[in-house]
C-alpha positions, 0 to 999 in steps of 0.5 A: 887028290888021293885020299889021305895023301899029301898033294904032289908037287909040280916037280913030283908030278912031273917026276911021275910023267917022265918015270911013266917013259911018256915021252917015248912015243915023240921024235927027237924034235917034239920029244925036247919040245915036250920035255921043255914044256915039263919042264916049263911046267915044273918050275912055273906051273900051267900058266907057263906053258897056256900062254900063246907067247910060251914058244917064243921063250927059252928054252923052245927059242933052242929048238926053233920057231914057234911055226917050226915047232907046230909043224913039227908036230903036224899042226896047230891042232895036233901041238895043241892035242899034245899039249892036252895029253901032256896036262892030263899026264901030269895030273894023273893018278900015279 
């Protein structure tokens, strides 16, 4: 938090990620599943996007099947790196 400033909303951190161009860094497939997740994010917040069962929803059912999405970011592990550089994304100091 900011001195003197007013907490942002999800939506206004979410906002700040996407003006940053974070997402440039993903192939076409890993960068919807990433956007999805923003979007995940903006609308119901952490917890949304931290369950197990979050690929198994629309809009990730659009992409394919939580094991296609993994593998296409390399794995559990690399998916799950992903996911961690995107919350520290979010909540950084614009």
């Amino acid at each position: 938090m900011a001195y003197d400033q007013p907490p942002l909303t999800r939506k206004e951190r979410a906002d700040n990620v996407r003006k940053r161009n974070y997402f440039t860094r993903y192939g076409d497939r890993t960068r919807a599943v990433m956007e999805a997740v923003l979007n995940q994010y903006s609308n119901q917040g952490l917890e949304a996007i931290e369950s197990p069962d979050a690929l198994k929803i629309y809009p990730f059912t659009q992409i394919g099947t939580p094991v296609e999405i993994i593998k296409a970011f390399g794995g559990r592990n690399q998916f799950q790196a992903a996911l961690r550089d995107l919350e520290n994304q979010i909540y950084r100091a614009a």
